[in-house]
C-alpha positions as CSV (number, residue, x, y, z in Angstrom):
1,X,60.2,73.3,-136.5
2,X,62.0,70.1,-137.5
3,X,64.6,69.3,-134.5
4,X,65.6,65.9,-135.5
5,X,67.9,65.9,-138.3
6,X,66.9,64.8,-141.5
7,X,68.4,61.3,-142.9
8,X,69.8,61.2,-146.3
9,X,71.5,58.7,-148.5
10,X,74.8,59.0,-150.6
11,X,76.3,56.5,-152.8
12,X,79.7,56.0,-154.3
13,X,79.9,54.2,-157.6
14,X,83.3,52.5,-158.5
15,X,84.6,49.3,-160.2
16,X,87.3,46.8,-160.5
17,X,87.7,44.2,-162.9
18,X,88.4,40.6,-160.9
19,X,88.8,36.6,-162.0
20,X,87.1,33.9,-160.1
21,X,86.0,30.3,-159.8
22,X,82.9,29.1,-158.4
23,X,84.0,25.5,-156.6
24,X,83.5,23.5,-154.0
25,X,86.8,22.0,-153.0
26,X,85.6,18.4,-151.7
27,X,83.0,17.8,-155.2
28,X,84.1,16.1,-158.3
29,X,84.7,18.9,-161.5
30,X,81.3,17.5,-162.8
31,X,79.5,17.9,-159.4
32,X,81.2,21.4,-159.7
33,X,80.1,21.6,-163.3
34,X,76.8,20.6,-163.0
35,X,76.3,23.3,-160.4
36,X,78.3,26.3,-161.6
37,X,78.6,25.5,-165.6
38,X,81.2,27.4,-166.8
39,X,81.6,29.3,-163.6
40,X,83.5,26.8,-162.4
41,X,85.9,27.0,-165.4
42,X,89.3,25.3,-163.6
43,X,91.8,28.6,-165.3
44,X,89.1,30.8,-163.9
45,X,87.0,33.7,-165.4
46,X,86.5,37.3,-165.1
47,X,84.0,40.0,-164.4
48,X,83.9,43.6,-164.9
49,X,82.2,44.3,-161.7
50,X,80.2,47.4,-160.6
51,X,80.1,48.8,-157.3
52,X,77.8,51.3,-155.4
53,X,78.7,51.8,-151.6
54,X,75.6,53.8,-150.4
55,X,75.9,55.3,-146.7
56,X,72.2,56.4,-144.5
57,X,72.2,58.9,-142.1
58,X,71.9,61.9,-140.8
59,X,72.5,65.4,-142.5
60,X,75.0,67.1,-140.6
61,X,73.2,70.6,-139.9
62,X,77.2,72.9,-140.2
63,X,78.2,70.5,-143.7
64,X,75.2,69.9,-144.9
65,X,77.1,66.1,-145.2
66,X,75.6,62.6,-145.0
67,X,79.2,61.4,-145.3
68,X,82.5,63.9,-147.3
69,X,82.3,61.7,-150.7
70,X,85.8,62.3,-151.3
71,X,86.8,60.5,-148.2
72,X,84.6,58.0,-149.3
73,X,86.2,57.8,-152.7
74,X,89.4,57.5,-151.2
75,X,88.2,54.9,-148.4
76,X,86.6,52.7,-151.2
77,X,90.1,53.3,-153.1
78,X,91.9,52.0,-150.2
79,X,89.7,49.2,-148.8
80,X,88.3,48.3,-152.2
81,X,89.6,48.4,-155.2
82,X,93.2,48.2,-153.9
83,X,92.6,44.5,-152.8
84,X,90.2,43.2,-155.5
85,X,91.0,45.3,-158.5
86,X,92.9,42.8,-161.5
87,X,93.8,40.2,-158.7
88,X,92.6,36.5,-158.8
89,X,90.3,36.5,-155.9
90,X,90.4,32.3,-155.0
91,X,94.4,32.8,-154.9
92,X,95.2,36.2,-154.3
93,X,92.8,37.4,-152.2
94,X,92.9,35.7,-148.3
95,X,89.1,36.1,-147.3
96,X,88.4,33.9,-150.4
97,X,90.7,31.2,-149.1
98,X,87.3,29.5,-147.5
99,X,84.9,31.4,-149.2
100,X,83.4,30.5,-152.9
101,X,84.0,33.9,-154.5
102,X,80.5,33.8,-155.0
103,X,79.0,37.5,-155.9
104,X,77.4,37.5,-153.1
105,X,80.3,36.4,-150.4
106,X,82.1,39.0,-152.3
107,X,79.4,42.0,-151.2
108,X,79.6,40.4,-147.8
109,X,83.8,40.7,-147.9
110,X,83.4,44.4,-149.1
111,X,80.7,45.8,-147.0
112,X,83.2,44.0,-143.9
113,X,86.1,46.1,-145.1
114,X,84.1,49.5,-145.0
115,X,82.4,48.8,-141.4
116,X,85.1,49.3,-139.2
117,X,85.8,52.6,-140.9
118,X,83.1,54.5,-140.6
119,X,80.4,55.8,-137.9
120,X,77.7,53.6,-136.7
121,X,75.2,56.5,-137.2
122,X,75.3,55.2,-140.7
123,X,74.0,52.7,-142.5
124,X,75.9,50.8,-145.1
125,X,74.8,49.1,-148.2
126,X,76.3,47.6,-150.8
127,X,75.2,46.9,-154.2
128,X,77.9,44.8,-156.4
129,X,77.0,44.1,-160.1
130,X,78.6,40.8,-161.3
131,X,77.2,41.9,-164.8
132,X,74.9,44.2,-166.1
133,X,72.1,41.9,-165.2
134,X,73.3,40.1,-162.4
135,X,73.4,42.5,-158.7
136,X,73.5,41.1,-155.4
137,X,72.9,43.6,-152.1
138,X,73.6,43.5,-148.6
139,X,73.5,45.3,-145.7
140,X,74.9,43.6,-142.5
141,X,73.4,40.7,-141.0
């Protein structure tokens, strides 16, 4: 018989809807142009982004839980969507205040947010969707 416990994955899905603009501070607006086209629009742009927050680990053998997905609901809720959902993320948002709000800094901000909060039996991965076509992952350096 199988004594250690078998590793599952579960995923959250959730969204928020954010504006951004890609810039670097210290390049002219055509540097910034001819790097981010209209990325870099100067009264900013919006996404609609996706999000899946997937957790690895073990199966608990009395739940039969990777991780309670209504606390993760409610942790994504709280960590997540509270502090990105409809809010400029270069102004409102302070992690972006030396970051480019690139998709991929903003998976890197997120998955930062969740870490603290959760076991380190688990692995976390997120998978943010910038647009249907456009996904960036990461999972902790």
């Amino acid at each position: 018989m199988n004594t250690k416990p078998y590793r599952a994955s579960v995923s959250r899905h959730a969204h928020f809807n954010a504006a951004h603009r890609l810039f670097v501070p210290s390049w002219t607006d055509a540097q910034n142009q001819a790097q981010f086209g209209p990325c870099s629009n100067p009264r900013y742009h919006g996404h609609n982004y996706e999000l899946i927050v997937r957790l690895t680990g073990p199966i608990d053998p009395v739940t039969g839980y990777v991780y309670d997905l209504g606390v993760l609901s409610e942790l994504v809720k709280r960590e997540v969507e509270a502090k990105l959902d409809h809010r400029n993320l270069n102004e409102e948002v302070p992690e972006f205040a030396s970051l480019i709000p690139s998709a991929e800094h903003i998976a890197v901000v997120i998955w930062n947010w969740l870490r603290p909060h959760l076991d380190s039996t688990l692995d976390l991965h997120i998978t943010l969707y910038e647009t249907p076509r456009n996904f960036v992952e990461y999972h902790g350096a």
